[in-house]
Structure formats: structure tokens, C-alpha cells
SETOR-575004 format. One line per 2 residues: for each residue x, y, z of N, C-alpha, C, O. Coordinates in pm, whole numbers, plus 50000, padded with zeros to 5 digits. Atoms other than C-alpha are relative to their C-alpha. Example, Ala and Ser with C-alpha at 12.3 -4.5 7.8 and 13.67 -1.06 7.14 Angstrom:
REM SETOR-575004
50089 49881 50000 51230 49550 50780 50090 50120 50000 50194 50118 50066  49918 49881 49994 51367 49894 50714 49923 50109 50073 49974 50220 50090
END
This chain:
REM SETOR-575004
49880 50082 49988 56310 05426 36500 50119 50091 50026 50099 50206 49987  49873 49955 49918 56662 05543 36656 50055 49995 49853 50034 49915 49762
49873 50060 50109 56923 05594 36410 50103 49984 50062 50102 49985 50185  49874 50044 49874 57253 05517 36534 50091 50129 49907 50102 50169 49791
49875 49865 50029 57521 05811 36550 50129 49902 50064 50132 49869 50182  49866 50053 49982 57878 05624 36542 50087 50067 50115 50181 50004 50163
49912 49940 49931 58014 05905 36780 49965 49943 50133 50038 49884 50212  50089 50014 49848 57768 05862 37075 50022 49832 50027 50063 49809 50140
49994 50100 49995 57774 05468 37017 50175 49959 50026 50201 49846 50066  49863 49993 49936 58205 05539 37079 50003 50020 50112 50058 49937 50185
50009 49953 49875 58128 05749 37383 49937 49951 50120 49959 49978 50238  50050 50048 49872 57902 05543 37557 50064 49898 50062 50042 49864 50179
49962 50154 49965 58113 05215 37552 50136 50086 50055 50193 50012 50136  49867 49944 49959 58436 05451 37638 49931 50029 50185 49976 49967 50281
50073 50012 49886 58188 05568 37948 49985 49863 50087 50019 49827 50200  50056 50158 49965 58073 05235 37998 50122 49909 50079 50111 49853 50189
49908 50086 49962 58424 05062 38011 50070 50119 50091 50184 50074 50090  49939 49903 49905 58564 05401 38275 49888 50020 50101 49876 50116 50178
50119 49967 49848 58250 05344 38514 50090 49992 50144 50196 49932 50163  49945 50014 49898 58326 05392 38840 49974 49908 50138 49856 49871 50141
50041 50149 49883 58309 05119 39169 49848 50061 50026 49756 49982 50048  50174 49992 49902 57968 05283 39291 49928 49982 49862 49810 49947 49862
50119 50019 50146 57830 05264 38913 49982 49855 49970 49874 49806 49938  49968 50163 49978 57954 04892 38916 49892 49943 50082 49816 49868 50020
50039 50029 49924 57786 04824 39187 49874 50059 50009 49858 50045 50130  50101 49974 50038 57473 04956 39125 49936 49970 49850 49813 49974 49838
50040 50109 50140 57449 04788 38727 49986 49927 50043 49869 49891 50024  50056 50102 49961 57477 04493 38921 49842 49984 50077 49763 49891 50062
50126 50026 49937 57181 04547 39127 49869 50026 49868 49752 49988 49877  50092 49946 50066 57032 04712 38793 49964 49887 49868 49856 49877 49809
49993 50062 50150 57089 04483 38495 49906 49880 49990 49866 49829 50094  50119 50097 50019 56841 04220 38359 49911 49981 50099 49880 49880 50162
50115 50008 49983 56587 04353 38483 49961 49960 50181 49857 49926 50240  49990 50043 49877 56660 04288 38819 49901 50066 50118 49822 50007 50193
50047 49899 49924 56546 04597 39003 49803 49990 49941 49775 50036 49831  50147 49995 50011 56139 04557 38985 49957 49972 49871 49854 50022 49825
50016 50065 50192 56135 04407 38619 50031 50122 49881 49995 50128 49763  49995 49876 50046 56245 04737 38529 50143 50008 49890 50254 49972 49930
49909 50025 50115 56460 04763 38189 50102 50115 50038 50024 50208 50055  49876 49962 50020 56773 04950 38223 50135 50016 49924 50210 49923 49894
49891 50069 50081 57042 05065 38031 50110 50130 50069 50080 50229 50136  49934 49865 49942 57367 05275 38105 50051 50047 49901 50049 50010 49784
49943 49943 50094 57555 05522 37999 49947 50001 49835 49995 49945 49736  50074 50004 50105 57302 05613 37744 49964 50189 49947 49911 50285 50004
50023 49876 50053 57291 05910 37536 49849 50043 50015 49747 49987 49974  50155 49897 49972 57001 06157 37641 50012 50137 49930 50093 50216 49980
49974 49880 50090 56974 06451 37376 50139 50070 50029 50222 50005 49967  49839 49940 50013 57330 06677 37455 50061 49930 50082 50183 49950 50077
49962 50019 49883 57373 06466 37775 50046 49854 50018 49973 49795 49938  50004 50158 50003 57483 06080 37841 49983 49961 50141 50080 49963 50216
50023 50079 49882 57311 05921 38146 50085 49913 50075 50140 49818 50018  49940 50150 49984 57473 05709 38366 49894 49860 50010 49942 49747 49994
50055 50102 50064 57148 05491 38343 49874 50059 49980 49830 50159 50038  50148 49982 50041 56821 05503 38201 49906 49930 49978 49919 49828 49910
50083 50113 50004 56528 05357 38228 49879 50068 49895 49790 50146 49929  50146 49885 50123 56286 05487 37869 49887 49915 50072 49833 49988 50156
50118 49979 49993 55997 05295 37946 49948 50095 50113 49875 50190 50086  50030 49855 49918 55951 05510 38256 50072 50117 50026 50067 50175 50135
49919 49874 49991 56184 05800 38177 50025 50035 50102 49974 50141 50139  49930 49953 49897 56387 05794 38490 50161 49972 49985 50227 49869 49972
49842 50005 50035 56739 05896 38447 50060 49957 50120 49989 49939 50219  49965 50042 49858 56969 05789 38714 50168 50052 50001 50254 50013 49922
49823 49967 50004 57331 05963 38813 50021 49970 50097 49952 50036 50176  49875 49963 49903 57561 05878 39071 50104 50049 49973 50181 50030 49879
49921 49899 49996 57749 06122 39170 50135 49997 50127 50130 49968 50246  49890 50027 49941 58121 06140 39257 50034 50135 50092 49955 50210 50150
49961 49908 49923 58336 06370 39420 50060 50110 49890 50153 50186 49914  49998 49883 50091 58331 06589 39099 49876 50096 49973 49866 50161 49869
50105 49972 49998 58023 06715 39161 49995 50100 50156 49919 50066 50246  49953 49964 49888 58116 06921 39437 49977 50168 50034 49911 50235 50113
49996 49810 50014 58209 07305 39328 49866 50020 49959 49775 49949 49916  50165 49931 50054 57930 07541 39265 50002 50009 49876 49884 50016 49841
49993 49995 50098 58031 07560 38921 49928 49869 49937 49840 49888 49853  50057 50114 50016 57945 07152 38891 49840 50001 50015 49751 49960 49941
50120 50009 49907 57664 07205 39123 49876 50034 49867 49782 49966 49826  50091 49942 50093 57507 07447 38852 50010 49965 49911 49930 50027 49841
49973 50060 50150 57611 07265 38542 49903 49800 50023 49847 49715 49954  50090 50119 49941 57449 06962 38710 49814 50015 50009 49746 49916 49979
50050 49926 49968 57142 07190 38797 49889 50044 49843 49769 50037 49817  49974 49966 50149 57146 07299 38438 49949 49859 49895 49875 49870 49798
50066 50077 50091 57088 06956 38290 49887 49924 50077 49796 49872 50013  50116 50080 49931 56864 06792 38559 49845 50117 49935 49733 50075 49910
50142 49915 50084 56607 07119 38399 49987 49972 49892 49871 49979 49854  50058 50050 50151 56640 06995 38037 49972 49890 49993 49902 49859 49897
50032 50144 49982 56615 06644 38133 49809 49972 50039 49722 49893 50001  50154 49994 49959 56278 06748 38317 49905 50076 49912 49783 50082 49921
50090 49943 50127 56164 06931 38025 49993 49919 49892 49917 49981 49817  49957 50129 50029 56229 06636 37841 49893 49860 50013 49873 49758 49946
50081 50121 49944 55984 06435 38041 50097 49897 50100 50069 49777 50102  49910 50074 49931 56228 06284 38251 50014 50011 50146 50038 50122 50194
50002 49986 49875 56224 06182 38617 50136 50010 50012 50208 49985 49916  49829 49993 49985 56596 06249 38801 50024 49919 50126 49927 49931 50201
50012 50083 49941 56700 06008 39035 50194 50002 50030 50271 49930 49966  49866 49961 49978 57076 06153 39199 50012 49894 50137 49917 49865 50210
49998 50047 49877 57241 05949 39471 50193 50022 49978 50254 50040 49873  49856 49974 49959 57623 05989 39605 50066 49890 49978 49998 49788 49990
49914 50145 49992 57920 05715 39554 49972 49983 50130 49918 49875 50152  49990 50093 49852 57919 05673 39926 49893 49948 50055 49904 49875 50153
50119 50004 49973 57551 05651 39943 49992 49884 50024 49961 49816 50122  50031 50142 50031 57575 05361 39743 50082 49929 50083 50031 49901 50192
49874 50061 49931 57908 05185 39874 49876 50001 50152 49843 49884 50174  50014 50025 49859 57711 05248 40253 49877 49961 50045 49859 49909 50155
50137 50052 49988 57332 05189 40193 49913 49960 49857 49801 49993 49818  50076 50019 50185 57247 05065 39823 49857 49979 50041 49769 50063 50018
50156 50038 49963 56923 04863 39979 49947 50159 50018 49851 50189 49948  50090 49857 49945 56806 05212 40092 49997 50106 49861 49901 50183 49856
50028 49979 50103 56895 05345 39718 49915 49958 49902 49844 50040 49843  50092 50009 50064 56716 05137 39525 49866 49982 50040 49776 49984 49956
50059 50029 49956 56503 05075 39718 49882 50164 49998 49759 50156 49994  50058 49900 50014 56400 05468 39706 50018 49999 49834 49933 50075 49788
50017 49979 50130 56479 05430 39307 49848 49942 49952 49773 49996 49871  50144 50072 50010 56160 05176 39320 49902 50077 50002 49816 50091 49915
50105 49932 49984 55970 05393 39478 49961 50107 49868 49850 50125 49818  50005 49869 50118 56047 05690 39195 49939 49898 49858 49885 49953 49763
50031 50035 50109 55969 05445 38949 49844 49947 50001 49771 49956 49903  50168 50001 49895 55618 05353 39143 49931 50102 49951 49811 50086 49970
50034 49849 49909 55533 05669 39149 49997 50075 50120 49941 50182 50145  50050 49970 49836 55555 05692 39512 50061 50149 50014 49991 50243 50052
49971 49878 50033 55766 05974 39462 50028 50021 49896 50028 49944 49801  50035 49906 50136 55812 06295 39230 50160 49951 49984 50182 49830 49976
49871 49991 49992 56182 06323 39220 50106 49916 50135 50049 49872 50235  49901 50024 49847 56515 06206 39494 50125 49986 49948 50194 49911 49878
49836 49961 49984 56807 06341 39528 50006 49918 50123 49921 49925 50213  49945 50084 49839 56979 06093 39812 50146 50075 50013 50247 50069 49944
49848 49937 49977 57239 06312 39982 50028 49891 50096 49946 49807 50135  49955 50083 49923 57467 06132 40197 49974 50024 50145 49969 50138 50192
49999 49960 49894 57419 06059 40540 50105 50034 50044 50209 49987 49999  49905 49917 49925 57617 06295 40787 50066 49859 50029 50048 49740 50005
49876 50112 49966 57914 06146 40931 49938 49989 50110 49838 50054 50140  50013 49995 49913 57929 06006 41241 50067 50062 50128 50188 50056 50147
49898 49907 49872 58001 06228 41594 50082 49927 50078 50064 49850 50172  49916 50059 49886 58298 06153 41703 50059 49948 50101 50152 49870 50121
50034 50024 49866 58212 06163 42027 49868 49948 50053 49818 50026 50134  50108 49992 50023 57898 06002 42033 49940 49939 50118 50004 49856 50183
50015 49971 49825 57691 06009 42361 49934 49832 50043 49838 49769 49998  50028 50121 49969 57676 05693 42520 49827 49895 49977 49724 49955 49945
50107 50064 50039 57397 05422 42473 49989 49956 50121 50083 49937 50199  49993 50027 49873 57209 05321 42756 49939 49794 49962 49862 49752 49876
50029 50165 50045 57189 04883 42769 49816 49988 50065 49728 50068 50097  50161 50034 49925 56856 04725 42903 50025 50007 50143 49970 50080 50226
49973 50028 49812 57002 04616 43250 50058 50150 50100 50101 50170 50213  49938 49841 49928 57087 05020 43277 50100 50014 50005 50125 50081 50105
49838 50016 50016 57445 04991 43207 49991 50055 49872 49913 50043 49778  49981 49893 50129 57593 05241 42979 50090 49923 49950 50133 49831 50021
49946 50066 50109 57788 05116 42690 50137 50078 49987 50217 50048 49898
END
């Protein structure tokens, strides 16, 4: 049985109520069970660390990641707990705010899979931008666009 620590049970609802629009927006797709009957909770204390969600029966943590996650200093402090998390027993399951905001279906949709087993791990980096200049499309009737 869990005991309850009063500090962590402050910190998660302080977390909880300072989520950010792409975490929003991904609880919704996550909560009751929505995502493949799969239980979810956020902002959940994980030994030194607090998830932004977690799923215990299949120990897959889940972060989106902002634009603080950036410097190499983050990078490796990020780096740093995704190895105790996996020592831990814990799958990691990273995706970008813009990821979400620009292809959620294609997030959870790869979170499913991690929870499948289909895959080991997934980091979802963002897709590149688009070229500027980007080289014409050709139509059916052979007419360029």
C-alpha cells in the first residue's frame, strides 16, 4: 500500500493546476481511460521525479516536452532521469508541445503502440519545418501548382 506524503500530494496538484496547453490537450485524449482502456494519471510522483503522466499498470511514463528542454544542460538532466526511470522498470514515452498541438493522432497513436508492445521506447521529435521554397507539385492534367 502507498502511503501518502503531504508534500508530493501539494506538488502534484500545484503541477497539475500550471499544466501547459499541449499537456491539456493530451489529458483530454488521455483521461478515463480513453486512450486503449489504458488507466492514466498525471503529474504523478515517480521516486525523486514527478511525471507528467503515468500509466503503473504498464509502467509507461509520458513527458511532453516544452521549450525548456532545449540547452544541453536540460538535455542531460532529462537524459539523467529517463536512465533511472528505466532502471525503475519504466518505459519513456517523450513527445514535443508542437508535436502535439500539430499531430496528436500520430502521438498517441505511437503512445498505443509503446503500450502494445509494438515498440521498445519513442522519443517523437518534431517534424522539420516546412521549405520555404518548396518545389512545385505537379497536378494530374500536368499543370504545375
Amino acid at each position: 500500500m502507498r502511503t501518502t506524503q503531504t508534500w508530493r500530494t501539494h506538488r502534484s496538484r500545484v503541477l497539475r493546476s500550471n499544466s501547459t496547453s499541449a499537456e491539456d490537450l493530451i489529458w483530454s485524449e488521455l483521461r478515463g481511460r480513453r486512450l486503449g482502456g489504458l488507466k492514466f494519471v498525471r503529474q504523478c510522483p515517480v521516486a525523486p521525479f514527478f511525471a507528467d503522466f503515468v500509466c503503473r499498470e504498464n509502467k509507461i511514463v509520458v513527458e511532453i516536452d516544452g521549450g525548456t528542454h532545449g540547452t544541453s544542460a536540460e538535455i542531460a538532466r532529462d537524459q539523467q532521469r529517463s536512465a533511472y526511470l528505466r532502471a525503475e522498470g519504466f518505459r519513456i514515452f517523450r513527445a514535443h508541445n508542437q508535436e502535439v498541438y500539430d499531430n496528436i493522432d500520430g502521438v498517441l497513436d505511437t503512445l498505443l503502440a509503446l503500450a502494445r508492445g509494438e515498440v521498445a521506447c519513442a522519443d517523437i521529435v518534431p517534424a522539420a519545418a516546412p521549405h520555404p521554397n518548396p518545389l512545385p507539385v505537379k497536378c494530374s492534367d500536368g499543370e504545375r501548382e
